[in-house]
N, CA, C and O atoms as CSV, one atom per row, in Angstrom:
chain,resi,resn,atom,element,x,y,z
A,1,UNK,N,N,-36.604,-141.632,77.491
A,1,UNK,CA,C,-36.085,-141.086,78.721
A,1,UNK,C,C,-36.631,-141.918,79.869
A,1,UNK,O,O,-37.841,-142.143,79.917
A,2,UNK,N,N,-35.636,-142.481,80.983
A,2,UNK,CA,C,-36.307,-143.561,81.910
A,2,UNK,C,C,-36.136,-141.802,83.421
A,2,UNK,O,O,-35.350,-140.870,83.591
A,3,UNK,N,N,-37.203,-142.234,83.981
A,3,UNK,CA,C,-37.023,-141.139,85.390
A,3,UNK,C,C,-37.392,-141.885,86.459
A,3,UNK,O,O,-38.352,-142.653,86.406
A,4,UNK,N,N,-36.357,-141.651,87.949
A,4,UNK,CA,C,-37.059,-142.393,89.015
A,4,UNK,C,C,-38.159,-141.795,89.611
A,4,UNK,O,O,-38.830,-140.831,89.243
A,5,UNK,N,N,-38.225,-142.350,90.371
A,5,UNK,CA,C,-39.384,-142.155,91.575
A,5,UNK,C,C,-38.714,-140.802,91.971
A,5,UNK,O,O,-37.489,-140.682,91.934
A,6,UNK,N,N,-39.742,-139.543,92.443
A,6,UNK,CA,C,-39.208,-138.377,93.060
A,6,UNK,C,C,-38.678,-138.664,94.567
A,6,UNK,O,O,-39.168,-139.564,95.250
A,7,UNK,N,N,-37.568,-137.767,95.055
A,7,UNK,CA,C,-37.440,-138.096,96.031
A,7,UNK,C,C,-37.552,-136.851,96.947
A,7,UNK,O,O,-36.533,-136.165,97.038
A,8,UNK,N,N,-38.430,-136.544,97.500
A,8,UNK,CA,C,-38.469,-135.096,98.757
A,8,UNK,C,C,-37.207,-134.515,99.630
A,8,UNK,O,O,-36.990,-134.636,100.835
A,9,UNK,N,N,-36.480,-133.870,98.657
A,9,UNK,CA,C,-35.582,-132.950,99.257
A,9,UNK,C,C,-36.111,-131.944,100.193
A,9,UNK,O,O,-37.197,-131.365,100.227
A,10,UNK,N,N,-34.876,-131.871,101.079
A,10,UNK,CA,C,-34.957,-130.858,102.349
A,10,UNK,C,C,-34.593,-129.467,101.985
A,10,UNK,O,O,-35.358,-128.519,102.164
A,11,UNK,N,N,-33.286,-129.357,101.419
A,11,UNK,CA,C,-32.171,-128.738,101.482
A,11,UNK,C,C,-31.468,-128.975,100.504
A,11,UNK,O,O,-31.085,-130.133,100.338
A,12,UNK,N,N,-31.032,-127.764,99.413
A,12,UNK,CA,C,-29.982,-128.040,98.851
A,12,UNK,C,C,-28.274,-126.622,99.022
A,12,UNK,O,O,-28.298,-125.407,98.825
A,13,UNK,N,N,-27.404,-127.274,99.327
A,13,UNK,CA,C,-26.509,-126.315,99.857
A,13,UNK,C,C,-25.052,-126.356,99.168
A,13,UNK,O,O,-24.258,-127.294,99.091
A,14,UNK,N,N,-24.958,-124.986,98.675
A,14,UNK,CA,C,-23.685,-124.719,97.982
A,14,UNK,C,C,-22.505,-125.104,98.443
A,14,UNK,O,O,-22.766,-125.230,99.639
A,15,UNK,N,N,-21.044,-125.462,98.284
A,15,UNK,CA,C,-20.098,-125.855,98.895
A,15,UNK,C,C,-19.134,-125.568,97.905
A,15,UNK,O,O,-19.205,-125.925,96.730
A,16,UNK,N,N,-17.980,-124.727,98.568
A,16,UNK,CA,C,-16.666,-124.745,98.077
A,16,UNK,C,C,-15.737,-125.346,98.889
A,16,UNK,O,O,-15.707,-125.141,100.102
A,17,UNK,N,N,-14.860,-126.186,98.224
A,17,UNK,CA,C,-13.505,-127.245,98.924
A,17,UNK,C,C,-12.413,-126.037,98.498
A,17,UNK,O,O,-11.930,-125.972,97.368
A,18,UNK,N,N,-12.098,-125.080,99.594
A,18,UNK,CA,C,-10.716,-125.040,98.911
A,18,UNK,C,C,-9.394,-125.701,98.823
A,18,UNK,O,O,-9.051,-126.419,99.762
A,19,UNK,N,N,-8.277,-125.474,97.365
A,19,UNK,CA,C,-7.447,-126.311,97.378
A,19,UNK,C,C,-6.862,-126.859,98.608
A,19,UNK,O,O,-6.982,-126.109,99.577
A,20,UNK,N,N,-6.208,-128.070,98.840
A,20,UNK,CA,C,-5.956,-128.535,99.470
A,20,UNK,C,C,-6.201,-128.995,100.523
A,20,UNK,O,O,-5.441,-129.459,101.373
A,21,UNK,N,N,-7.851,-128.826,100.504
A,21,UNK,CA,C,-8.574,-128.995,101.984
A,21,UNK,C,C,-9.060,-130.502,102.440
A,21,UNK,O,O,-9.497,-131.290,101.601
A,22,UNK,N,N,-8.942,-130.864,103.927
A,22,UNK,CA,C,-8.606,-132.022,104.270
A,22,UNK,C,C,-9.674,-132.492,105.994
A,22,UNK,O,O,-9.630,-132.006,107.124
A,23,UNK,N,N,-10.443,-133.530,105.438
A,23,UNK,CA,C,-11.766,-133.337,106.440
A,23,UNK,C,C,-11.485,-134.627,107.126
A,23,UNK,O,O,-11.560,-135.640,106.431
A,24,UNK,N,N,-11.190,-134.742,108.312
A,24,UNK,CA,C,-10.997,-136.108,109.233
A,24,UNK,C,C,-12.414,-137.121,109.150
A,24,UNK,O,O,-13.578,-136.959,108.784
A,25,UNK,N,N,-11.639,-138.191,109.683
A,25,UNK,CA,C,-13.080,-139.170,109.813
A,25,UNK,C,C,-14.456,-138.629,110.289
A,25,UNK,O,O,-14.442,-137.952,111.317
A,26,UNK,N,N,-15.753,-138.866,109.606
A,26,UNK,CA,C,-16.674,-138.319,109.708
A,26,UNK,C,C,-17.929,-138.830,109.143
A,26,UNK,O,O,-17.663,-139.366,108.068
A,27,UNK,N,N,-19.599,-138.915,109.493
A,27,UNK,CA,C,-20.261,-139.225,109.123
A,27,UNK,C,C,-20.783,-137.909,108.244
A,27,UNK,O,O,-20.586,-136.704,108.404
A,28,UNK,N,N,-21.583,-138.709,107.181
A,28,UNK,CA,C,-22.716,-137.661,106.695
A,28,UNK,C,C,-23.486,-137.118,107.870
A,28,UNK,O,O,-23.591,-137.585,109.004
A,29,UNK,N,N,-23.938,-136.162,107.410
A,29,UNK,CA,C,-24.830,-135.358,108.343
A,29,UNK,C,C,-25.867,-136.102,108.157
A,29,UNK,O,O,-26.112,-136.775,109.157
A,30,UNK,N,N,-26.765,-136.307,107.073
A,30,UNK,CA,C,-27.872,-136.983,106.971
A,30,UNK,C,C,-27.967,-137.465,105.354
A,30,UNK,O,O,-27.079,-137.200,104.544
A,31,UNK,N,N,-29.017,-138.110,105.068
A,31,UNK,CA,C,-28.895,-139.238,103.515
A,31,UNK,C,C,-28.756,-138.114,102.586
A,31,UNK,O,O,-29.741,-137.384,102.699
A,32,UNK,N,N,-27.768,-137.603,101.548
A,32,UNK,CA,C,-27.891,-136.616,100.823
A,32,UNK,C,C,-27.214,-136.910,99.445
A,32,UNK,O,O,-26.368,-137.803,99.389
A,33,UNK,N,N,-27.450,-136.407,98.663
A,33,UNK,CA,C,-26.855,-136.441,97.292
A,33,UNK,C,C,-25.700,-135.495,97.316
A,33,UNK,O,O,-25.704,-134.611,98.172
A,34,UNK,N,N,-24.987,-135.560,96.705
A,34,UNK,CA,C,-23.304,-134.490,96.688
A,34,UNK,C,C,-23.530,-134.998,94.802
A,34,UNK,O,O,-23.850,-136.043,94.236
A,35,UNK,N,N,-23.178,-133.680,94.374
A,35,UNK,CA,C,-23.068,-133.530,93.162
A,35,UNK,C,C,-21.606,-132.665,92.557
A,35,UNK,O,O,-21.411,-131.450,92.604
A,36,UNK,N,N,-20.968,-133.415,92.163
A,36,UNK,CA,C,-19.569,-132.418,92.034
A,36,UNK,C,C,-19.383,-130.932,91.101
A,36,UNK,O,O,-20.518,-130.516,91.336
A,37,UNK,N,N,-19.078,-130.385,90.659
A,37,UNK,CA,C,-19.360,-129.510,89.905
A,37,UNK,C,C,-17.939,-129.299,88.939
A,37,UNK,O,O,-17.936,-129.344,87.709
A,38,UNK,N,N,-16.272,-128.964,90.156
A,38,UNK,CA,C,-15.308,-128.821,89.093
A,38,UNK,C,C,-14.428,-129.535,90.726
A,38,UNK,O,O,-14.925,-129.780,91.825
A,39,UNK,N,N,-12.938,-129.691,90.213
A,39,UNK,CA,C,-11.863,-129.602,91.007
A,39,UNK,C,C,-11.957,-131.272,90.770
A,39,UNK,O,O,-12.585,-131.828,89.869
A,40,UNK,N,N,-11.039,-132.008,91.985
A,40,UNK,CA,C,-10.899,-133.311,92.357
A,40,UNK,C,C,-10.747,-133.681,93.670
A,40,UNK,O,O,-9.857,-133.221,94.386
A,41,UNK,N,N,-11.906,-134.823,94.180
A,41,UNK,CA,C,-11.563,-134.996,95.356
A,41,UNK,C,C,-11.349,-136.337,95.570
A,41,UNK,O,O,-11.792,-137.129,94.737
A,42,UNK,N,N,-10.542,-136.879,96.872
A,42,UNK,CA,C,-10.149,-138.146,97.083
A,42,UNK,C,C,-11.122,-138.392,98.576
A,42,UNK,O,O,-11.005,-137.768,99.631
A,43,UNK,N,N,-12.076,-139.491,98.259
A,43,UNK,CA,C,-12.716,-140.044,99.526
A,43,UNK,C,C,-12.027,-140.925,99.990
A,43,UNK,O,O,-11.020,-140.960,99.282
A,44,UNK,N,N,-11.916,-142.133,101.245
A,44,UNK,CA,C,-11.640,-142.872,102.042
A,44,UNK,C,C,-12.834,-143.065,102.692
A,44,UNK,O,O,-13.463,-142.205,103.309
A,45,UNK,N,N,-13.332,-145.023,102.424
A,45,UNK,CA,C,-14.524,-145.018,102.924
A,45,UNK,C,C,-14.205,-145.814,104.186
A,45,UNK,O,O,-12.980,-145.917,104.248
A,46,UNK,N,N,-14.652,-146.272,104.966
A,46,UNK,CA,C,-14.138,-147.232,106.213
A,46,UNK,C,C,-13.471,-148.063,106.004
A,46,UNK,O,O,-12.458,-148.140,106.699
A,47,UNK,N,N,-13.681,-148.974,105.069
A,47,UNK,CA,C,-13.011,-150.515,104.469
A,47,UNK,C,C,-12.239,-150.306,103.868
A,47,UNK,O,O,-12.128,-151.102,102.936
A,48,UNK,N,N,-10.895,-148.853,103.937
A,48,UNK,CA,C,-9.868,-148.456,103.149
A,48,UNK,C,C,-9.827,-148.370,102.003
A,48,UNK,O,O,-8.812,-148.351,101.308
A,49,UNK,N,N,-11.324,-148.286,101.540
A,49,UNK,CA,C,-10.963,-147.950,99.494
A,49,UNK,C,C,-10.863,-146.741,99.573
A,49,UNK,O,O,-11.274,-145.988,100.456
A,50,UNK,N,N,-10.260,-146.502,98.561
A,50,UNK,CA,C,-10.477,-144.810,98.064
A,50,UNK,C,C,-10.961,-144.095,97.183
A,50,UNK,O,O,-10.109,-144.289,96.316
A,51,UNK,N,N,-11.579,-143.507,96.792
A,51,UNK,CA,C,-12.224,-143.434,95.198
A,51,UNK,C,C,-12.094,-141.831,95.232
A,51,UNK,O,O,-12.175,-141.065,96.192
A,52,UNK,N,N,-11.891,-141.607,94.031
A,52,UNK,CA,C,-11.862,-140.513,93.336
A,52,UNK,C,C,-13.040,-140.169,92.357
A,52,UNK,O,O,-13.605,-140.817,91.476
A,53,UNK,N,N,-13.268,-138.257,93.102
A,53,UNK,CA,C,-14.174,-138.112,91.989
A,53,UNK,C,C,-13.695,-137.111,91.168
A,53,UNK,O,O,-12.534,-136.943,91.540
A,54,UNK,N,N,-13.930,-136.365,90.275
A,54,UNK,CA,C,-14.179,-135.305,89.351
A,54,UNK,C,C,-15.340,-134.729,89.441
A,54,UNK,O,O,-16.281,-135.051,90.166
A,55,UNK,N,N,-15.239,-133.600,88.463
A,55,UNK,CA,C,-16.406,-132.881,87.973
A,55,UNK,C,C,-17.559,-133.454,87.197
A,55,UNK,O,O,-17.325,-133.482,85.989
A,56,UNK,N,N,-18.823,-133.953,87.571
A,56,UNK,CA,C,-19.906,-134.489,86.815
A,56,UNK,C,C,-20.244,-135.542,87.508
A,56,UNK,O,O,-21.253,-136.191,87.229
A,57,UNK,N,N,-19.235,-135.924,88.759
A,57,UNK,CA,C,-19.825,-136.944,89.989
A,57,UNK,C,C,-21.016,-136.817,90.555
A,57,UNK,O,O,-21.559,-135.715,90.636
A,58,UNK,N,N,-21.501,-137.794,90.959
A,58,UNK,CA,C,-22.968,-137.518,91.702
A,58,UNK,C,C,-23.079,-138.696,92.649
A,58,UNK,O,O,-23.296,-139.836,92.239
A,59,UNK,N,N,-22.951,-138.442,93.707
A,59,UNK,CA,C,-22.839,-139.751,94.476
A,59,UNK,C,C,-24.196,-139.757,95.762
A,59,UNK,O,O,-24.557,-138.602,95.988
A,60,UNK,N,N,-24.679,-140.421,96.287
A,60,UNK,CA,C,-25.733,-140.800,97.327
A,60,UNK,C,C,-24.600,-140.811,98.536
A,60,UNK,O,O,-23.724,-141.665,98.672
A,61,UNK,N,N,-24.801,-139.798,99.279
A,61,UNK,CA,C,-24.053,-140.167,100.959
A,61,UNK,C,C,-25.316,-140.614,102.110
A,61,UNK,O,O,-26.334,-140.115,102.589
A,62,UNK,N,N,-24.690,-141.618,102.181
A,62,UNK,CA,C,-25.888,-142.502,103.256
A,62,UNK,C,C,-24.953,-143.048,103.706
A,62,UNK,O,O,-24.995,-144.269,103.557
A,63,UNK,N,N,-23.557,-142.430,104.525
A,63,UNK,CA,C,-23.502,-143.217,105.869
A,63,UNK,C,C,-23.098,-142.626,106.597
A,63,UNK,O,O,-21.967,-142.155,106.723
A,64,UNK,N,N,-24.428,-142.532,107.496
A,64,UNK,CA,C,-24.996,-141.364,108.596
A,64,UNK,C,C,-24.099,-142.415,109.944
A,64,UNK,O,O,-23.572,-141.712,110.806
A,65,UNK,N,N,-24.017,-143.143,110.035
A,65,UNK,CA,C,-23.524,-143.352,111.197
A,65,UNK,C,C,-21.728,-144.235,111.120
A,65,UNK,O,O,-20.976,-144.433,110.166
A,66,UNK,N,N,-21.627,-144.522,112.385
A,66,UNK,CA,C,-20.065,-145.428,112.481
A,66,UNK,C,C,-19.259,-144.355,111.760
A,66,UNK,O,O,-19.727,-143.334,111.256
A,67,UNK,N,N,-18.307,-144.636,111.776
A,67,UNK,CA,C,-16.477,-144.044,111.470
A,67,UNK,C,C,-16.740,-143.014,110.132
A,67,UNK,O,O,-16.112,-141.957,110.202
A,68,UNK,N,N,-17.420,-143.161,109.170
A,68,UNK,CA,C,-17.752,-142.503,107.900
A,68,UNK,C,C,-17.199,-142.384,106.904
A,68,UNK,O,O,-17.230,-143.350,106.142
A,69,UNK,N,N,-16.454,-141.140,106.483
A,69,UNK,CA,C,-15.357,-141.196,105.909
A,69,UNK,C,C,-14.185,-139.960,105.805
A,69,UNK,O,O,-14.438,-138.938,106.443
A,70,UNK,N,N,-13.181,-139.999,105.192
A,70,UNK,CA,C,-12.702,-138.610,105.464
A,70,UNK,C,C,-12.299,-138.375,103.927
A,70,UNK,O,O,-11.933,-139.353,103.276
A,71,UNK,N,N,-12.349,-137.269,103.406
A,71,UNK,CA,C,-12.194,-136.530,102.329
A,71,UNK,C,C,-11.161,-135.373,101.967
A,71,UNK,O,O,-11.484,-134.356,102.581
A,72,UNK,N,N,-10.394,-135.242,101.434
A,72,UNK,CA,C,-9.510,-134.614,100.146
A,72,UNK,C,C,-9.225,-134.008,99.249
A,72,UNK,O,O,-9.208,-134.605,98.172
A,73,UNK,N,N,-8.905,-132.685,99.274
A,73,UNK,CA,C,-9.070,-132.223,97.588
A,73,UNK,C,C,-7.682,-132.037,96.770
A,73,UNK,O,O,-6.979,-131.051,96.994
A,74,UNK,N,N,-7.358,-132.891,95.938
A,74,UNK,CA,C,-6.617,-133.039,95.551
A,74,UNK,C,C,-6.303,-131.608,94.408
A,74,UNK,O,O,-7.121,-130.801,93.967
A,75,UNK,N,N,-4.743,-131.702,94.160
A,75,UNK,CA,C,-4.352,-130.476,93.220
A,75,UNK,C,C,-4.426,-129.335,93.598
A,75,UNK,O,O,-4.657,-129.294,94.806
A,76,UNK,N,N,-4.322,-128.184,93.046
A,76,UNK,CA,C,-4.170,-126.849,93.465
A,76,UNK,C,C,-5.533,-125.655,93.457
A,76,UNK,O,O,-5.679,-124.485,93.812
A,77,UNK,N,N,-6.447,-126.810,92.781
A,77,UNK,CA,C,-7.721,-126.134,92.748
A,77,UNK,C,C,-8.383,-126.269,93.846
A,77,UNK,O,O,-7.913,-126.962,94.748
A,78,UNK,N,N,-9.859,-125.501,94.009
A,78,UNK,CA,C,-10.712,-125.967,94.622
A,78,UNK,C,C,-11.610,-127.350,94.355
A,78,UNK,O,O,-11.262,-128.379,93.774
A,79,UNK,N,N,-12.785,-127.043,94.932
A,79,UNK,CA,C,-14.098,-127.855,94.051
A,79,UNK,C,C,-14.982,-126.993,94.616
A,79,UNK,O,O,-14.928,-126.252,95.598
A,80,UNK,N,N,-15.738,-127.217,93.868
A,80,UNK,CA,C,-17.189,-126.544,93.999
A,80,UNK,C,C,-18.461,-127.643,93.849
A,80,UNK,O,O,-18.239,-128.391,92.897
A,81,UNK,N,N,-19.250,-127.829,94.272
A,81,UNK,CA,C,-20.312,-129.089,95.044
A,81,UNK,C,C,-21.346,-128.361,95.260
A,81,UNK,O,O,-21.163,-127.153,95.403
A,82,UNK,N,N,-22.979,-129.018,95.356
A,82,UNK,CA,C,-23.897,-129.187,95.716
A,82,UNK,C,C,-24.397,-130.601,96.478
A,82,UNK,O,O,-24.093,-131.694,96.001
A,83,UNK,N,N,-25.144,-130.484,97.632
A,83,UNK,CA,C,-25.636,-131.266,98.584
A,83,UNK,C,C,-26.811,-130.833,98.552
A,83,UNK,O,O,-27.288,-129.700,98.491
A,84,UNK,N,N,-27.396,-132.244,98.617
A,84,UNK,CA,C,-28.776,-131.881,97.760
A,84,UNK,C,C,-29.579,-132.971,98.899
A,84,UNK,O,O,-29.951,-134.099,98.574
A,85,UNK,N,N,-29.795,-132.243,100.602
A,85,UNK,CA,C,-30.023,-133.127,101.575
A,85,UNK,C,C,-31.754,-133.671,101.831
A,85,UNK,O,O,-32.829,-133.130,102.092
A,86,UNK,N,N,-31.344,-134.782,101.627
A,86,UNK,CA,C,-33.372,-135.749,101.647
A,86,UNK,C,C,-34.019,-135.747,102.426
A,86,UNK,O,O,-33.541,-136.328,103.400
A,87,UNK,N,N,-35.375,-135.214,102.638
A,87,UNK,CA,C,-35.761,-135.642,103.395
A,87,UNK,C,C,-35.926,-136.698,104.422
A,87,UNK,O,O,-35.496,-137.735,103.917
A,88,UNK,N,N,-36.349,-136.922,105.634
A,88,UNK,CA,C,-36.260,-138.134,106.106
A,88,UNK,C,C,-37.256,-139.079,105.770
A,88,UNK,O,O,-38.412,-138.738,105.520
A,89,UNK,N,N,-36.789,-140.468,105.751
A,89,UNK,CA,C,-37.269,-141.639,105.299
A,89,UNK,C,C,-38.703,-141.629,106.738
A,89,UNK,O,O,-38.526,-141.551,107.954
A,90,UNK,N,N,-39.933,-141.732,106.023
A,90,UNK,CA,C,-40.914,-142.751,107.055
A,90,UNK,C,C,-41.595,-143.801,106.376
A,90,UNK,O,O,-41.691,-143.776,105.149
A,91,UNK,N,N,-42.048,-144.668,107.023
A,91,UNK,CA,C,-42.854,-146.026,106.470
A,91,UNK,C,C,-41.500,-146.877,105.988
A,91,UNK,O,O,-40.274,-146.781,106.045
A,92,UNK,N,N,-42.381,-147.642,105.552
A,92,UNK,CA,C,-41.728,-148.169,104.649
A,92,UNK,C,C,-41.194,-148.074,103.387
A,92,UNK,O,O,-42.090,-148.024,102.545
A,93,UNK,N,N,-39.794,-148.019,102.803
A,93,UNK,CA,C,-39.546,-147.702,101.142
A,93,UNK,C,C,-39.751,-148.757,100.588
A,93,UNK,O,O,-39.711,-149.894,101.058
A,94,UNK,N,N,-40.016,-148.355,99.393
A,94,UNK,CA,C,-40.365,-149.024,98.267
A,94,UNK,C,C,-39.514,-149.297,97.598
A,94,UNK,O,O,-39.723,-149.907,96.550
C-alpha cells in the first residue's frame, strides 16, 4: 500500500447537483478535493476542454482565481459529491 503525505483539511461538505443543474463561469472557492459519489457531470475548464466525470471521480480544484470554470449535470439524475476543503497552504510545500 503506497500513502501520501497527510494533508490538513478544513472542511468537508455534502453536495447535491440536481438534475439538470447548470453553474456559470466561476472560481473554486478555495484548494479543495471534490469527490463524486453518483450522477454525471460535464466541466469546462478555461482553455475550452471539457471533461467528464462519473461516480468514483476525485479531482483536486485549485483554480481559485481568473475565469474558473463552469459546470453541468448531465442526464436526468442528480449527483451527489463531497468537497473535502484544505486547509491553507503556509511556508513553503514540499
Amino acid at each position: 500500500m503506497n500513502l501520501a503525505a497527510p494533508l490538513e483539511a478544513k472542511h468537508a461538505v455534502l453536495c447535491e447537483f440536481p438534475a439538470q443543474w447548470f453553474g456559470d463561469w466561476h472560481p473554486a472557492p478555495r484548494r479543495q478535493f471534490y469527490f463524486q459519489m453518483s450522477g454525471e457531470l460535464e466541466v469546462q475548464v478555461g482553455d475550452g476542454e471539457i471533461r467528464r466525470f462519473s461516480a468514483g471521480s476525485l479531482i483536486l480544484l485549485d483554480d481559485i482565481s481568473g475565469k474558473g470554470h463552469l459546470t453541468r449535470v448531465l442526464g436526468n439524475t442528480g449527483v451527489e459529491a463531497v468537497f473535502v476543503q484544505l486547509a491553507a497552504m503556509t511556508g513553503n510545500a514540499a
